[in-house]
C-alpha positions as CSV (number, residue, x, y, z in Angstrom):
1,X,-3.2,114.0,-3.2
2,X,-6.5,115.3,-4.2
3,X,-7.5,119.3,-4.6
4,X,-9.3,118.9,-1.3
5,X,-6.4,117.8,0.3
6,X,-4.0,120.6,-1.2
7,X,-6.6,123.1,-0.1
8,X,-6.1,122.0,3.2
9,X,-2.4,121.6,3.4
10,X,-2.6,125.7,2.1
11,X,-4.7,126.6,5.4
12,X,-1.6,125.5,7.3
13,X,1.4,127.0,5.1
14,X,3.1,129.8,7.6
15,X,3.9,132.5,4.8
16,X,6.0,135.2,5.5
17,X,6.2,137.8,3.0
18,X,9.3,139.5,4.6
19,X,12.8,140.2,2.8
20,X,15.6,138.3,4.1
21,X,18.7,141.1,4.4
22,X,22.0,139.9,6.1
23,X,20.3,136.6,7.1
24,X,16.9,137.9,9.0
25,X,13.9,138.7,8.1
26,X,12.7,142.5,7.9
27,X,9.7,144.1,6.7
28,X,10.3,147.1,4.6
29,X,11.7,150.1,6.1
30,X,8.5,152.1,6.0
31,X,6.7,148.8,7.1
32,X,4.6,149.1,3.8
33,X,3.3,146.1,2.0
34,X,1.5,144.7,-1.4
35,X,-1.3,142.3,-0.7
36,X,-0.8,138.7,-2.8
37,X,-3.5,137.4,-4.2
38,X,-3.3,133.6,-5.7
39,X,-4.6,134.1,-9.1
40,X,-6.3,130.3,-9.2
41,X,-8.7,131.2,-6.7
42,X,-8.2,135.2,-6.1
43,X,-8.0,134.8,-2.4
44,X,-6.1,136.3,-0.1
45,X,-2.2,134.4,0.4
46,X,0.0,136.8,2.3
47,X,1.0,140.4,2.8
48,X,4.7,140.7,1.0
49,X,7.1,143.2,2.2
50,X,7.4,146.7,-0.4
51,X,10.9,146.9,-0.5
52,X,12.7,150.7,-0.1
53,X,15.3,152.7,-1.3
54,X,16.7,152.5,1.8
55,X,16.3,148.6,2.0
56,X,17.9,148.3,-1.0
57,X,20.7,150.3,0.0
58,X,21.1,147.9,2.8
59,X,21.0,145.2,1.6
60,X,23.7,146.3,-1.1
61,X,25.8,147.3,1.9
62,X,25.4,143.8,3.5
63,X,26.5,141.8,0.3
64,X,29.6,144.4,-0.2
65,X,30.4,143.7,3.2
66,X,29.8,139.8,2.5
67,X,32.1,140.0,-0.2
68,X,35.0,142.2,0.5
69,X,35.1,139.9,4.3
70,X,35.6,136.9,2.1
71,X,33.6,134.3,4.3
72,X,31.9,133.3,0.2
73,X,34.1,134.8,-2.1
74,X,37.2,133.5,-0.5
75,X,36.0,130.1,0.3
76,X,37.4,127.4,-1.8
77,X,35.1,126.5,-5.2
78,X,34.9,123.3,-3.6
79,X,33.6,124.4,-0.2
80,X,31.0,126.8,-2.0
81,X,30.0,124.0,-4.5
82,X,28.8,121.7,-1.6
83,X,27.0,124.2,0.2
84,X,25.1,124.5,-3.4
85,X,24.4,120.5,-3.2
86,X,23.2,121.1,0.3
87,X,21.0,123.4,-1.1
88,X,19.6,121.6,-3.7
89,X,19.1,118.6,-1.3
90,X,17.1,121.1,1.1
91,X,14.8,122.2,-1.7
92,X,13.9,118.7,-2.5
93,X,13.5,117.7,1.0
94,X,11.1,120.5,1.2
95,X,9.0,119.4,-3.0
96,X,5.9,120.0,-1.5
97,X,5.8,123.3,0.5
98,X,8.1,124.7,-2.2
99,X,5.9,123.2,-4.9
100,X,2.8,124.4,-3.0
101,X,3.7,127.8,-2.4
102,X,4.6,128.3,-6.5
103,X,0.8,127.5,-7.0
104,X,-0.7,129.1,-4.8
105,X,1.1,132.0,-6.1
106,X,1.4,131.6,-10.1
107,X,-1.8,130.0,-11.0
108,X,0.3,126.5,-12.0
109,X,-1.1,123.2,-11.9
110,X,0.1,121.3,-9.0
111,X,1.2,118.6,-11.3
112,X,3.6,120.6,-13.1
113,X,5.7,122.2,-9.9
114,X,6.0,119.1,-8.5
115,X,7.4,117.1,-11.2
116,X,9.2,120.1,-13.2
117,X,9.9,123.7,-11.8
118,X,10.9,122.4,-7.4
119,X,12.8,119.3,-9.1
120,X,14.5,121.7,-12.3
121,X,15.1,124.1,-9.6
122,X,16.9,121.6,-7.4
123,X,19.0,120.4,-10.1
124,X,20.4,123.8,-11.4
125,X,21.5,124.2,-7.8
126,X,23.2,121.0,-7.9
127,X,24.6,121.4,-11.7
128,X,27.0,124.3,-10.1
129,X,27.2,123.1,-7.0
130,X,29.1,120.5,-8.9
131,X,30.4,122.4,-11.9
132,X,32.4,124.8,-9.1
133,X,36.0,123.2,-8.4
134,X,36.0,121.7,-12.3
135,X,36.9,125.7,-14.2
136,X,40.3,126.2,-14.3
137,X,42.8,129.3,-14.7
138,X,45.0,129.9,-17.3
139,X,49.0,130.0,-17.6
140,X,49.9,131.6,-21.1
141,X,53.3,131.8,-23.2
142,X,55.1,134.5,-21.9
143,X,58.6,136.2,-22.4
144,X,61.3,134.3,-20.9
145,X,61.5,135.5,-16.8
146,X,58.2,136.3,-16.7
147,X,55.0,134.1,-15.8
148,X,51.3,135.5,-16.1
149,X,48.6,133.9,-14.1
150,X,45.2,134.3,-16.2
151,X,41.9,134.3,-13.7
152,X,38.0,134.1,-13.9
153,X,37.5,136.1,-10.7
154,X,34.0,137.2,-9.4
155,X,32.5,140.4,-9.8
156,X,31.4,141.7,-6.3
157,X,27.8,142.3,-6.1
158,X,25.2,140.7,-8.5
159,X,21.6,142.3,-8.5
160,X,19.2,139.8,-10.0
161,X,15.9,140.4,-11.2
162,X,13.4,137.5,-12.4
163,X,10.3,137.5,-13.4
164,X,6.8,135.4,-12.8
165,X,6.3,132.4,-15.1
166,X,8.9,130.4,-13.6
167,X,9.3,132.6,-10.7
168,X,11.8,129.5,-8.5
169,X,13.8,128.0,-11.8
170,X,15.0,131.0,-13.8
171,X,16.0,132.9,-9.7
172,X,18.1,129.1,-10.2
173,X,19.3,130.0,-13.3
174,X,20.4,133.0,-12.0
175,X,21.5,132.5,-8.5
176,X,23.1,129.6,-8.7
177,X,25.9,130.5,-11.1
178,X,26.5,133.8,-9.4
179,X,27.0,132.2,-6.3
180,X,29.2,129.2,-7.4
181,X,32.0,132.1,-9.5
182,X,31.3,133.5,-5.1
183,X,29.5,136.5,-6.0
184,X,27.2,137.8,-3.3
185,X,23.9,138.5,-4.6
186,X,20.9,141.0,-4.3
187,X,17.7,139.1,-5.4
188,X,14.5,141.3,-6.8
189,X,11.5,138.4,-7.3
190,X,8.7,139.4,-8.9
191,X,6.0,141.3,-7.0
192,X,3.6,138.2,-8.4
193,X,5.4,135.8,-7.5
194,X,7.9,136.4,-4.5
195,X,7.2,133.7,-1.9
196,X,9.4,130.6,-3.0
197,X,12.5,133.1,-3.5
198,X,12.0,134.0,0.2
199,X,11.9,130.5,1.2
200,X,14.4,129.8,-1.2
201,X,16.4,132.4,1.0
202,X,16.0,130.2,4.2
203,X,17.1,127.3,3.0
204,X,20.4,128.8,1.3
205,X,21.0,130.1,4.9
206,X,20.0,126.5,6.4
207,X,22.7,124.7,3.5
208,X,25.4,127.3,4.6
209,X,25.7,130.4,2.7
210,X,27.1,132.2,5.0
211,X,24.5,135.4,6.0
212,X,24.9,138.5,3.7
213,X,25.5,136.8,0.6
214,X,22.1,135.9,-0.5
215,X,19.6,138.4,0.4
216,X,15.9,139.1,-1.2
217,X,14.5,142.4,-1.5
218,X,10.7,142.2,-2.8
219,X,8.6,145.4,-3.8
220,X,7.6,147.1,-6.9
221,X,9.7,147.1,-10.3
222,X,9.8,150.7,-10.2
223,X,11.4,151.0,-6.8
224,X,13.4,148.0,-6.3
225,X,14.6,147.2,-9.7
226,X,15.4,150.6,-10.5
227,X,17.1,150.9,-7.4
228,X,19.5,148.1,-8.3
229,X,19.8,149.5,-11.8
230,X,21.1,152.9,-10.7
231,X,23.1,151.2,-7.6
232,X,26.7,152.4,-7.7
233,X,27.8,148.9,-5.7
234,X,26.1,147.2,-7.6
235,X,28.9,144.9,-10.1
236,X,26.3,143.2,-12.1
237,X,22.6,143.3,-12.9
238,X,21.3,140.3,-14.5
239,X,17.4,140.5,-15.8
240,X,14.6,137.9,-17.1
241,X,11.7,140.0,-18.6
242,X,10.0,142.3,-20.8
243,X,12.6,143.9,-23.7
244,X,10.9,147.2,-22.6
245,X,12.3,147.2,-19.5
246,X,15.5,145.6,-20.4
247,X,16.1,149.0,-22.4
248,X,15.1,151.1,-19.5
249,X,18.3,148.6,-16.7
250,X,20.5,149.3,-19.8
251,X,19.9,153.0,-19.5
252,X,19.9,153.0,-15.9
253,X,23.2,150.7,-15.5
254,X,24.9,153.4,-17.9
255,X,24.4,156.1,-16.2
256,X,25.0,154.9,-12.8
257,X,28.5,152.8,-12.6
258,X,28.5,151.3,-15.9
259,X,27.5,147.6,-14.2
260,X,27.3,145.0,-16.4
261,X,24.2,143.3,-17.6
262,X,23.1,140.6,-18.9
263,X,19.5,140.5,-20.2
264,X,16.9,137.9,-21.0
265,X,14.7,139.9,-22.9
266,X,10.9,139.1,-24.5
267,X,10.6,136.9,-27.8
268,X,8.4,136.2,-30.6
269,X,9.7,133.0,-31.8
270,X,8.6,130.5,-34.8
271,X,7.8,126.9,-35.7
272,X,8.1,125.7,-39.1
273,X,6.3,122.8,-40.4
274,X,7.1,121.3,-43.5
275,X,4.7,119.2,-45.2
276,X,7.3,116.1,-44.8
277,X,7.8,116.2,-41.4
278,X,5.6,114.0,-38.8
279,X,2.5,116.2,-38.7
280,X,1.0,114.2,-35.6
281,X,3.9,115.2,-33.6
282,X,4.5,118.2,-35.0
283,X,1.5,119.2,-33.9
284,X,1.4,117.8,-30.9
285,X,4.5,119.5,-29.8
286,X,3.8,122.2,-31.3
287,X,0.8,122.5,-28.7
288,X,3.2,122.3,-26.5
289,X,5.1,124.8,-27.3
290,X,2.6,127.4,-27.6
291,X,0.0,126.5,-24.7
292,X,2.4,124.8,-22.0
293,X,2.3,127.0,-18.6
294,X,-0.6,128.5,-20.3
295,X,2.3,130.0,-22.7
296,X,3.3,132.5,-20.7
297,X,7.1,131.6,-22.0
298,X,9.5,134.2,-23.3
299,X,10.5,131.3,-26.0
300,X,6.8,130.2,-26.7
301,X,6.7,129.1,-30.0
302,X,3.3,131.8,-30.5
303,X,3.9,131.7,-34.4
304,X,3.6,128.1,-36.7
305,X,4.7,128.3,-40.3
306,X,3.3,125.7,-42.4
307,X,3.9,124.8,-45.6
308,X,1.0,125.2,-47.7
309,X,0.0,122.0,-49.1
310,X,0.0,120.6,-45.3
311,X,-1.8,123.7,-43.7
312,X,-5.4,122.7,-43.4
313,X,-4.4,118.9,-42.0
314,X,-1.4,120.8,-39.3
315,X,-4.4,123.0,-38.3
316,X,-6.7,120.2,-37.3
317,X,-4.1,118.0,-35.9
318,X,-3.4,121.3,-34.0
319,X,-7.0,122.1,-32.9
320,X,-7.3,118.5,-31.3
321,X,-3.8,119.2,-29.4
322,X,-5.0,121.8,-27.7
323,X,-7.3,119.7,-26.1
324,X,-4.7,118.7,-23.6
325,X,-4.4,122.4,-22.2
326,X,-7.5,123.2,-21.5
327,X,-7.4,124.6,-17.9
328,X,-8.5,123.3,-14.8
329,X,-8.4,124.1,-10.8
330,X,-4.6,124.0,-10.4
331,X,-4.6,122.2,-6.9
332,X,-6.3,119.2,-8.7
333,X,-3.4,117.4,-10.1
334,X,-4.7,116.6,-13.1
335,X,-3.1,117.7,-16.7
336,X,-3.9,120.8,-18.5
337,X,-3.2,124.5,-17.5
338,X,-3.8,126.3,-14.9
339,X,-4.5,130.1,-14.6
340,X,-3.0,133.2,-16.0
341,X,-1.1,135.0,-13.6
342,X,-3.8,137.6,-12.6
343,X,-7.2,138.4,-14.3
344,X,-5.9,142.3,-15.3
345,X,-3.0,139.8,-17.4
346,X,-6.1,137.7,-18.6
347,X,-8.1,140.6,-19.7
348,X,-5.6,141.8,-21.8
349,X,-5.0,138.3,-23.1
350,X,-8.6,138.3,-24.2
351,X,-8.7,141.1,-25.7
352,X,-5.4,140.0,-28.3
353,X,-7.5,136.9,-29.2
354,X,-10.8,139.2,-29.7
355,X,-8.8,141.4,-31.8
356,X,-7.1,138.4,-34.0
357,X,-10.1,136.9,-34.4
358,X,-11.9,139.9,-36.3
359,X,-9.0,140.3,-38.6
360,X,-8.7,136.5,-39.1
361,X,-10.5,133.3,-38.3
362,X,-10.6,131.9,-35.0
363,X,-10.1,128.4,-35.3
364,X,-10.2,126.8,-32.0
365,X,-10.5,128.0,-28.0
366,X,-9.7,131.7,-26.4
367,X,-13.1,131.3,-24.3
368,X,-12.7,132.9,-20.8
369,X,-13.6,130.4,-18.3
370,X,-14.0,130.1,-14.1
371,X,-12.9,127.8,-12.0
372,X,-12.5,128.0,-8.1
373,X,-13.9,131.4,-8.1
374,X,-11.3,133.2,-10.5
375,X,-12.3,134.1,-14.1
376,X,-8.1,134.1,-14.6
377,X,-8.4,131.2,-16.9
378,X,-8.4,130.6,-21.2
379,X,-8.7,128.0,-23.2
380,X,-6.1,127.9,-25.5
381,X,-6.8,130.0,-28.9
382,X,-5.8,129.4,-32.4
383,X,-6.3,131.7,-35.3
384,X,-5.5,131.8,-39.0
385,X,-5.7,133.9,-42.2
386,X,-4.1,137.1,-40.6
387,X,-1.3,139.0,-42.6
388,X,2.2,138.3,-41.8
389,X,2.2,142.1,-40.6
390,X,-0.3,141.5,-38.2
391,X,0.2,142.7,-34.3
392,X,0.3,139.0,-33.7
393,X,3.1,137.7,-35.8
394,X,5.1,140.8,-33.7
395,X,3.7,141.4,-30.3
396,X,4.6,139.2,-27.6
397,X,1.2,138.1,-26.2
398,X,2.3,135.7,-23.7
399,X,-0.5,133.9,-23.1
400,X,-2.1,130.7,-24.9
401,X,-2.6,132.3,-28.2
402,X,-1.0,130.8,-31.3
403,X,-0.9,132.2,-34.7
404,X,-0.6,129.9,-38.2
405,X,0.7,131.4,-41.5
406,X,1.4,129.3,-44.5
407,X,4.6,129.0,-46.7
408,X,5.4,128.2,-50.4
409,X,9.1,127.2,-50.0
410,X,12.5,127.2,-47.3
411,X,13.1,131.0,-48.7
412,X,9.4,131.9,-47.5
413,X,9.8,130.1,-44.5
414,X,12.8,131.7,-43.6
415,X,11.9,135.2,-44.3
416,X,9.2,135.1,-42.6
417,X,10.7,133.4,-39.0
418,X,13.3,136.1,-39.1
419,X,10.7,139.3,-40.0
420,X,10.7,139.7,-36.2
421,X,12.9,142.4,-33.4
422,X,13.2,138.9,-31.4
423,X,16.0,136.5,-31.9
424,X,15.2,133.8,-28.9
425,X,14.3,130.9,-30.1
426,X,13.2,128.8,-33.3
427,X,11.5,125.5,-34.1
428,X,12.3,123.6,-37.2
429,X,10.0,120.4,-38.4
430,X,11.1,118.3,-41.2
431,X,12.3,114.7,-42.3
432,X,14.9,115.9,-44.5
433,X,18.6,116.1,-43.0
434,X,19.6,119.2,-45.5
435,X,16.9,121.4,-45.2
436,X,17.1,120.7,-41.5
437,X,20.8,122.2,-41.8
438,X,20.6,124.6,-44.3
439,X,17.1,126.5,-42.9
440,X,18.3,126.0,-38.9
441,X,21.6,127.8,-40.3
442,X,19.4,130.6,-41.6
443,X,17.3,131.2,-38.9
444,X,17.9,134.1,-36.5
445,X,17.7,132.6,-33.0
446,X,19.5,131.7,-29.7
447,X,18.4,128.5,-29.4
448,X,16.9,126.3,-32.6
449,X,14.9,122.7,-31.5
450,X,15.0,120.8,-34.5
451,X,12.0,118.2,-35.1
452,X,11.8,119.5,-30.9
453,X,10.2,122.7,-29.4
454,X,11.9,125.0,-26.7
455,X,14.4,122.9,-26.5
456,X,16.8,123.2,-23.8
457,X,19.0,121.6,-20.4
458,X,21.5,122.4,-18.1
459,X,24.6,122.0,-20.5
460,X,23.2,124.3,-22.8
461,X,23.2,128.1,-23.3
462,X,19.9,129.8,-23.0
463,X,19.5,133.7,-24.7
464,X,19.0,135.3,-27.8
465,X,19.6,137.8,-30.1
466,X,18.6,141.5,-31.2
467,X,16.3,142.5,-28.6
468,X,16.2,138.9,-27.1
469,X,18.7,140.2,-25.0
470,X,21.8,139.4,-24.5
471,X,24.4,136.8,-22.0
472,X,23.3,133.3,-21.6
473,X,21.7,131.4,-19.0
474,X,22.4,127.6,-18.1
475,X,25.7,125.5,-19.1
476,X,28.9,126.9,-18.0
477,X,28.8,129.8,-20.5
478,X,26.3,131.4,-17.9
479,X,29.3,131.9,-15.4
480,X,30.3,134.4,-18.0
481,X,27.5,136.9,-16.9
482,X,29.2,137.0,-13.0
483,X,33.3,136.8,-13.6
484,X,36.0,138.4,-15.6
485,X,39.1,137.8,-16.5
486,X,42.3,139.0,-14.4
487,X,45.6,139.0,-15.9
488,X,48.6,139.1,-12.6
489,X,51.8,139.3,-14.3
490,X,55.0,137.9,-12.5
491,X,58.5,139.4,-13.6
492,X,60.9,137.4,-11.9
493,X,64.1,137.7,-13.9
């Protein structure tokens, strides 16, 4: 399908910006609402719901009730598993609207939800959906006459909050492990990006999730998300963000109920080169990993290490790579990027590449550029010669800017990949099997891709360290975040 026809398919999309509490849609309780704007082409896509107080409160009140009546969190892991491969079947039955939808509201290339976020989406849904019935309890060595009965049993009420680059896979990664352990769940989108969590909404109700369990409350961070924080029926929070506010739900879990949380928090994370690894697809993946969804990705590897003697070649290998991300209108189809998420985020993009480029040399891209009416788009940005101190070795950007520092030796390397409040993620390039042990060992990170970038899959935990956050998404460690253990102790002689 062409742009043209896209465009017209969005003329006929029926959005409805309303929360879904105890199966229905509502608009807010004070009927207010935020206006969406698409940020590939700045108009107008539907007026979303500004979640209360109060509609938190209710909807709280509807998944305690959902709970504690046990139609979910009674229902055998095997009945709730194949309402989550209903609902991965009803998501791909619905790839385009879903994929559509994300677009229109994120700014991503057409290509890219089609083939990756609906699809990855679709398959976390199905991972637990099939991972449900296959945990199993525990029956330890006890004292003779007595038998214990060791449990992972849900926690009650989950509030989830997720955030706008991959607003429909990480609500998955979320979502779908709370509701396999048979949570019932709470779900703040963000304001960007809330439409495909809505629909999502409807079709959980359509697979069979019974009414109650899964509700959506959209609205601002400050209302809805801090309601959920502060929530005393609220078991669980579980966050994908910013680490500032990841220390601001930690503060407000505390001092309400204690709730758990488990928090995805911002990164900063590193590729090292080394002058024997495969600089062609070093660099080329390294592109990747700094520019794809126009790297606004909490593991984006934003700073490359190179060793010295391979620096200026890595650079223009680099330079070339970048060529693939060059952004174009989103609805087209085509490869490349599409837009930042709104021009206020690509303004202040701008300015962090204006700034890195007066302290340093800017190599290659950071021009703004227009396309279908919204100046929201860069072209991706290198920059070299800045000091290791610099803001952009330590702030996350999150946007395609990419900063490249050379090394002398693995101890330099090293040093410098860890000289960061981040612990997310790590990217390691070389052709020799012990330095690729020895510095992946070393490296302070959740997740380390070696001779890969941002590495990662289903089977695998996703998180980080220090102010990474901390709990893990994805595999079967994620069920961690949403059960506990309960020990029932039988004395029978």
């Amino acid at each position: 399908m062409t742009a043209i026809d896209w465009t017209a398919r969005s003329r006929d999309l029926a959005i409805d910006g309303r929360a879904v509490i105890d199966g229905r849609r509502i608009e807010a309780s004070d009927s207010a609402t935020i206006p969406v704007q698409s940020p590939g082409s700045l108009g107008h896509l539907a007026d979303l719901a500004a979640g209360t107080v109060d509609d938190v409160d209710r909807a709280v009140a509807v998944a305690r009730r959902a709970f504690d009546e046990g139609s979910w969190s009674r229902r055998s892991a095997a009945d709730r598993g194949r309402a989550l491969v209903r609902l991965a079947d009803l998501v791909m039955a619905n790839l385009e609207e879903l994929a559509l939808l994300e677009t229109l509201d994120s700014g991503k290339p057409i290509a890219q939800t089609l083939a990756v976020d609906v699809p990855g989406t679709a398959d976390t849904f199905r991972w637990y959906g099939e991972l449900a019935d296959k945990r199993f309890d525990e029956i330890p060595a006890t004292p003779p006459g007595a038998t214990a009965l060791v449990q992972r049993v849900p926690l009650g009420v989950v509030g989830a909050i997720t955030p706008w680059n991959y607003p429909l896979e990480i609500a998955a990664w979320k979502l779908a492990p709370a509701l396999a352990s048979g949570n019932s769940v709470v779900h703040k989108p963000a304001t960007e990006t809330s439409l495909t969590a809505l629909r999502l909404a409807d079709l959980a109700l359509e697979a069979g999730i019974p009414a109650g369990v899964l509700n959506v409350v959209p609205g601002r961070g400050s209302v809805v998300g801090e309601r959920l924080a502060l929530h005393p029926d609220v078991d669980v929070l579980a966050f994908t963000g910013s680490t500032a506010v990841a220390k601001r739900l930690m503060v407000s879990a505390g001092n309400s109920n204690m709730k758990r949380v488990a928090l995805e928090a911002g990164g900063k994370s590193s590729n090292l080169v080394f002058a024997d690894a495969d600089l062609a697809t070093a660099a080329a993946k390294a592109a990747f990993g700094a520019f794809y969804n126009q790297g606004q990705v909490c593991s984006a590897n934003s700073r490359i290490l190179v060793e010295r003697r391979a620096h200026d070649e890595f650079v223009a290998l680099l330079t070339a790579a970048a060529a693939e991300y060059a952004p174009s209108d989103p609805l087209a189809g085509g490869d490349g990027n599409g837009s930042l998420i709104s021009r206020a985020h690509a303004d202040d993009v701008s300015a962090a590449i204006a700034r890195a480029a007066a302290d340093g040399e800017l190599v290659a891209g950071g021009e703004r550029v227009t396309i279908t009416g919204s100046d929201a788009y860069l072209n991706p940005a290198i920059v070299t010669g800045l000091d290791a101190g610099h803001d952009l070795h330590r702030v996350e950007v999150f946007g395609p800017l990419v900063a490249v520092l050379a090394f002398d030796d693995e101890d330099e390397a090293v040093r410098l990949a860890n000289d960061t409040e981040y612990g997310l993620a790590a990217s390691l390039w070389t052709n020799d099997f012990g330095r690729a042990h020895r510095v992946s060992q070393r490296l302070v990170a959740g997740t380390v891709s070696v001779n890969a970038v941002d590495a990662l899959g289903l089977t695998t935990p996703f998180g980080g360290f220090r102010q990474s956050g901390f709990g893990r998404d994805l595999s079967r460690h994620a069920l961690d975040n949403y059960t506990d253990w309960k020990t029932t102790w039988f004395q029978h002689g």
